[in-house]
Structures are given as structure tokens and as C-alpha cells.
PDB file of N, CA, C and O in Angstrom:
ATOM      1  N   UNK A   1     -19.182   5.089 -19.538  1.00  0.00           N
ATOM      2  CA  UNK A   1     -18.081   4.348 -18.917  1.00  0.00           C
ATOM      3  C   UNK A   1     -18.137   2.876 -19.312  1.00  0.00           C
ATOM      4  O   UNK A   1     -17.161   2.254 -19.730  1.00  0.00           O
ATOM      5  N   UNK A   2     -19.563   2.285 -19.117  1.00  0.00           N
ATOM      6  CA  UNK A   2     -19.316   0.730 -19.988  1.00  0.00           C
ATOM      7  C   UNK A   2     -19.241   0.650 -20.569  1.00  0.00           C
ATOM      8  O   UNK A   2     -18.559  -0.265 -21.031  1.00  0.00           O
ATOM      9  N   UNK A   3     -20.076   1.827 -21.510  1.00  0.00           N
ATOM     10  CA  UNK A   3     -19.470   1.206 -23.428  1.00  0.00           C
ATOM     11  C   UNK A   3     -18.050   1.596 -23.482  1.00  0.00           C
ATOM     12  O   UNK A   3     -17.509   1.008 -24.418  1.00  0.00           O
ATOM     13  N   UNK A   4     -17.421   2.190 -22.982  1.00  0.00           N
ATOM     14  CA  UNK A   4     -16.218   2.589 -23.315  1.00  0.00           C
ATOM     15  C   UNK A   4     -15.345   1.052 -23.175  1.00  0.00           C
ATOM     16  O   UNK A   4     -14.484   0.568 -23.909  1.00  0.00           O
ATOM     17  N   UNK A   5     -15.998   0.523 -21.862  1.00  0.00           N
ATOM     18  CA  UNK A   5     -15.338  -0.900 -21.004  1.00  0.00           C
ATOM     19  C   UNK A   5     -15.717  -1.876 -22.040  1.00  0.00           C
ATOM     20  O   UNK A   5     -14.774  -2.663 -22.128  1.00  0.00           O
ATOM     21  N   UNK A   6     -16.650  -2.198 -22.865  1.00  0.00           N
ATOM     22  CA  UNK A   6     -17.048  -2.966 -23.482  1.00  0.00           C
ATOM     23  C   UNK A   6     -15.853  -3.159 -24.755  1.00  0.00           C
ATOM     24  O   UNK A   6     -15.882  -4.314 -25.181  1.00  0.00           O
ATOM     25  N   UNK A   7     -15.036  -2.468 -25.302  1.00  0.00           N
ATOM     26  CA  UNK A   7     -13.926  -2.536 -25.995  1.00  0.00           C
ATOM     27  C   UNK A   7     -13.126  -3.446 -25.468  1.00  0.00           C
ATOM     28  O   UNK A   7     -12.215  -3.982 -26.100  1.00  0.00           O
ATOM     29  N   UNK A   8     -13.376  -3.656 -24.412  1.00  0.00           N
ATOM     30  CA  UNK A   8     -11.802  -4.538 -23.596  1.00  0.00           C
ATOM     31  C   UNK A   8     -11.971  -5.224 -22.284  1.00  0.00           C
ATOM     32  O   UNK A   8     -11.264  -5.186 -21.278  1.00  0.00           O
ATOM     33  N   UNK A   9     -13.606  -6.165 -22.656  1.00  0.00           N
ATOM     34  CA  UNK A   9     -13.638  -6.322 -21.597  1.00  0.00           C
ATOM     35  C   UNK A   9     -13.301  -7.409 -20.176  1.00  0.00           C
ATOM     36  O   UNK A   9     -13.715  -7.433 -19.016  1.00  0.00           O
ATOM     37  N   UNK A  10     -12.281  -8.294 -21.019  1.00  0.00           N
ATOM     38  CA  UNK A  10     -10.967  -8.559 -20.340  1.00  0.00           C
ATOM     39  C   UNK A  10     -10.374  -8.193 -19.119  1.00  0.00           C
ATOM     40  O   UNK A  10     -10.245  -8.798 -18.055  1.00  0.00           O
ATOM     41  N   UNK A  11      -9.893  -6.583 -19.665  1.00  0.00           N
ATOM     42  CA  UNK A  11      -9.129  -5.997 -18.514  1.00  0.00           C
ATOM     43  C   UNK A  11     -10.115  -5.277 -17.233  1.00  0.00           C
ATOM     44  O   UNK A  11     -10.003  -5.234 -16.008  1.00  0.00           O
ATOM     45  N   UNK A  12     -11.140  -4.741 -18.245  1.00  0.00           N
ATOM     46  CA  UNK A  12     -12.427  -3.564 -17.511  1.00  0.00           C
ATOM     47  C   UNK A  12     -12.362  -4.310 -16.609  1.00  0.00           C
ATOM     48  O   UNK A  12     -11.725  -4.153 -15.567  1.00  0.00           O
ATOM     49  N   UNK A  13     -13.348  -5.651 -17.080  1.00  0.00           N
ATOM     50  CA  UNK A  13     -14.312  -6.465 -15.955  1.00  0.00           C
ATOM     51  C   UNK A  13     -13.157  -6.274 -14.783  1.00  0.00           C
ATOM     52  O   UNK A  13     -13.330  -5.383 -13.951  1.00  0.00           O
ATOM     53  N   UNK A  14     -12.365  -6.837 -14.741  1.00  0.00           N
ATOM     54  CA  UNK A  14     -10.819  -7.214 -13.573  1.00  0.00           C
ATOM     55  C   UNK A  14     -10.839  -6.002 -12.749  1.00  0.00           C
ATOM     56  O   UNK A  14     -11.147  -6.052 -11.558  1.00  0.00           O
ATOM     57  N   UNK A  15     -10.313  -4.213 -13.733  1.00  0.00           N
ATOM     58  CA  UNK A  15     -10.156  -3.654 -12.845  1.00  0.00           C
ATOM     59  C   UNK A  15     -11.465  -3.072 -12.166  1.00  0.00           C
ATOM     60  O   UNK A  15     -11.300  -2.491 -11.093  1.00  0.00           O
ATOM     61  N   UNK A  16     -12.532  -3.151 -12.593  1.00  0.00           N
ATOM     62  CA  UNK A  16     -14.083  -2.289 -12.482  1.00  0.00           C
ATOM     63  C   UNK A  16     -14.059  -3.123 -10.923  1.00  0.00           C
ATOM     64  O   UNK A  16     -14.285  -2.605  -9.830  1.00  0.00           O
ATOM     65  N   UNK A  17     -13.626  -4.925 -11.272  1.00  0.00           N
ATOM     66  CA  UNK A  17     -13.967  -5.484  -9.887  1.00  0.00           C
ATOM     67  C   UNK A  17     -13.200  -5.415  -8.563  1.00  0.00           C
ATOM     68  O   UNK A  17     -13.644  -5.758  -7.468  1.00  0.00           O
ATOM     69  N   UNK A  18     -11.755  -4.829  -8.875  1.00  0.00           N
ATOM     70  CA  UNK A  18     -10.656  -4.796  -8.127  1.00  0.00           C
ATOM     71  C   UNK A  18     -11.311  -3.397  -7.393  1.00  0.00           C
ATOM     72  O   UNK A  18     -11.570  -3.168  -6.211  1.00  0.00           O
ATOM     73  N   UNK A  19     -11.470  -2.522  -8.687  1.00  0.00           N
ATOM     74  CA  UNK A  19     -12.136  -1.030  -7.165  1.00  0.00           C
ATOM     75  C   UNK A  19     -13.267  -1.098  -6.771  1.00  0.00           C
ATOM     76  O   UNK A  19     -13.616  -0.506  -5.750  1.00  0.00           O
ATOM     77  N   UNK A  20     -14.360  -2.077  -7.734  1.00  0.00           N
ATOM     78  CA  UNK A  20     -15.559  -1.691  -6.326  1.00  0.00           C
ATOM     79  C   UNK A  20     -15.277  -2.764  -5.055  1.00  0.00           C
ATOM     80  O   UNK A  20     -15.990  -2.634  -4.060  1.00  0.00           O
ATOM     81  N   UNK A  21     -14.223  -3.849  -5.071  1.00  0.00           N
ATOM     82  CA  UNK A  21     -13.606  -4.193  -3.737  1.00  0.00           C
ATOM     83  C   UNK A  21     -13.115  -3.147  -2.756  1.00  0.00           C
ATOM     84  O   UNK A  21     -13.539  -2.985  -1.612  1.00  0.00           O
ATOM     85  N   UNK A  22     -11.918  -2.288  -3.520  1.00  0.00           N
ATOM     86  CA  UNK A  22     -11.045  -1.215  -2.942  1.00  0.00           C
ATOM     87  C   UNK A  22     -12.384  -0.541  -2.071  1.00  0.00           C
ATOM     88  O   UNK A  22     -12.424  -0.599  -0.842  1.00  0.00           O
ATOM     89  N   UNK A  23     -13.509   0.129  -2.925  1.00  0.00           N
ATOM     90  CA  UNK A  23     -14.301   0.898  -2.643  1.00  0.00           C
ATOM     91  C   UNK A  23     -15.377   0.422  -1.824  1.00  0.00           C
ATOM     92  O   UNK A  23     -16.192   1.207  -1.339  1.00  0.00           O
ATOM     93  N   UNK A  24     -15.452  -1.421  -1.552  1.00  0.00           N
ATOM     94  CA  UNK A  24     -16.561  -1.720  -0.176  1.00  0.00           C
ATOM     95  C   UNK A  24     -15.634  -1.570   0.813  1.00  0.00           C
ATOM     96  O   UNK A  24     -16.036  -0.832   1.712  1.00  0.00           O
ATOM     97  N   UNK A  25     -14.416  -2.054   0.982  1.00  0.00           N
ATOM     98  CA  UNK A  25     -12.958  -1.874   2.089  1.00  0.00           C
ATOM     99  C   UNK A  25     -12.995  -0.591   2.285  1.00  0.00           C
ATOM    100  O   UNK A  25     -12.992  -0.406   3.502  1.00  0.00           O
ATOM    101  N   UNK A  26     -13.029   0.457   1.678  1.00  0.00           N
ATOM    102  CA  UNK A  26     -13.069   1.499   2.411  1.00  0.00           C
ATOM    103  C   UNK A  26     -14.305   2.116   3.016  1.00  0.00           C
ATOM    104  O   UNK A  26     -14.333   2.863   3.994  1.00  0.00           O
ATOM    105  N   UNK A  27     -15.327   1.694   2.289  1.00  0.00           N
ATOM    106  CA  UNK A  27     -16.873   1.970   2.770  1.00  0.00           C
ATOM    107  C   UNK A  27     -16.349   1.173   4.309  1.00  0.00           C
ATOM    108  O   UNK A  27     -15.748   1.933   5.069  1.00  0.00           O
ATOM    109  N   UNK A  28     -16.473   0.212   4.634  1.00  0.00           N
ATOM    110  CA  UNK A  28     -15.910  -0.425   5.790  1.00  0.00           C
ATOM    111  C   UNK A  28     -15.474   0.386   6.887  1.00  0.00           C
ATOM    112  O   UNK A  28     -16.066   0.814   7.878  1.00  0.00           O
ATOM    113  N   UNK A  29     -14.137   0.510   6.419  1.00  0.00           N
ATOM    114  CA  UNK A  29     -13.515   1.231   7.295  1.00  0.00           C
ATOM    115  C   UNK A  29     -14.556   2.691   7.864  1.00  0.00           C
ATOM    116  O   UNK A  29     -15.042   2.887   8.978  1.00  0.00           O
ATOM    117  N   UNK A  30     -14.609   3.286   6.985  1.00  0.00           N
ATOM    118  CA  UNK A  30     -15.393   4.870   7.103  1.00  0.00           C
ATOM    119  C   UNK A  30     -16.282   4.700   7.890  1.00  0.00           C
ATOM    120  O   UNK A  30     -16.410   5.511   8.808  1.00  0.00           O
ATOM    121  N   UNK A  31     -17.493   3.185   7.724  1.00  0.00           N
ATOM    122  CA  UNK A  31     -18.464   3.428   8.493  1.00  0.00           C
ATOM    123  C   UNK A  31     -18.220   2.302   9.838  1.00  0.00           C
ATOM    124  O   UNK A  31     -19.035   2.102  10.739  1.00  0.00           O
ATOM    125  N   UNK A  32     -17.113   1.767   9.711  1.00  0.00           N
ATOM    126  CA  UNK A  32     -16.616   1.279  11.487  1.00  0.00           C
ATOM    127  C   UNK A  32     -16.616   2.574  12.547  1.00  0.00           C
ATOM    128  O   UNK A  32     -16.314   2.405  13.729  1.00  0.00           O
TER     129      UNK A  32
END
């Protein structure tokens, strides 16, 4: 999955960081 990200990693870095946000916000929620 990173080397794949490493081609472009511009956009990767952005979205890789946008879902492991999405994915602590929902860790959150689940374990409220």
C-alpha cells in the first residue's frame, strides 16, 4: 500500500491522513 502511495505522494499523504482522522472519529464514537 505505501509503495504503491509513494508514486504520488502529494495526494496519498492528504488522503492516508484524512482517513486515519475519519478512522480515530469513529474509533471515538464506538468506544463512547
Amino acid at each position: 500500500m505505501f509503495e504503491a502511495a509513494g508514486l504520488d505522494l502529494g495526494f496519498d499523504e492528504g488522503h492516508v491522513a484524512s482517513l486515519i482522522g475519519e478512522l480515530r472519529v469513529a474509533k471515538v464514537e464506538i468506544g463512547a
